[in-house]
N, C-alpha and C positions, 0 to 999 in steps of 0.2 A: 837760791831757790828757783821756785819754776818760772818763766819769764812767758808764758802762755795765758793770754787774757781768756778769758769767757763770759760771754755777755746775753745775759739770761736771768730770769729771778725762779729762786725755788724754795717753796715754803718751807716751813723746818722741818717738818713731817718727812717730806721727801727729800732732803737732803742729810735726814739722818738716817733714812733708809739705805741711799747710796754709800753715806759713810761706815756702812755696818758691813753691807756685802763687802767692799772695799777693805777695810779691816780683814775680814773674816777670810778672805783668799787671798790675799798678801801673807799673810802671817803663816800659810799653807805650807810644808816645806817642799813642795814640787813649785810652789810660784821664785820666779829668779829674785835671787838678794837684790838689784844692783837698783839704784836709785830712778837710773833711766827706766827702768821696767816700771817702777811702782808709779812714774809721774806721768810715763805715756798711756798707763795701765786708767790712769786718774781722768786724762785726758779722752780716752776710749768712754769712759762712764758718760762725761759732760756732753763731749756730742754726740752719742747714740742718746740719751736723753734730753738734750736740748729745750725739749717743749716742756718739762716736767712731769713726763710722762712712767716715770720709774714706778712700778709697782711689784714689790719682792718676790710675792707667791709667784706673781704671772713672769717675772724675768730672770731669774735668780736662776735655772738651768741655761740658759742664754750665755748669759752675763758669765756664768763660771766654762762652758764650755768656751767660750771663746777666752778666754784667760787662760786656759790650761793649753789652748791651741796657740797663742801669740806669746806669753808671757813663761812657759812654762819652763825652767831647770833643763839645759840640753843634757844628755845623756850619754 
């Protein structure tokens, strides 16, 4: 599994909001299959959010353009 620490506390609130976006564009079929995508994809979430500063409405266009631009299926 992933051998990448992070060291940080986030209420459940916001780390089941992470876990949803997460979810939700992994599962997209332009995001790439590949394990490494999804765990650095994971790792992209936890330190742009670091502070626990994730909030869906206000990040969620963010969050997905930049996954569609890093992560996305080559063509």
């Amino acid at each position: 599994m992933c051998s990448y620490t992070h060291y940080g506390a986030f209420d459940p609130e916001e780390l089941g909001a992470l876990q949803s976006v997460f979810d939700e564009l992994t599962a997209q079929p332009w995001f790439a299959a590949s394990d490494e995508a999804r765990e650095s994809f994971a790792r992209y979430l936890f330190d742009t959010f670091a502070d626990a500063t994730f909030d869906p409405a206000k990040h969620r266009f963010v969050v997905e353009s930049s996954a569609r631009m890093f992560y996305a299926k080559e063509t």
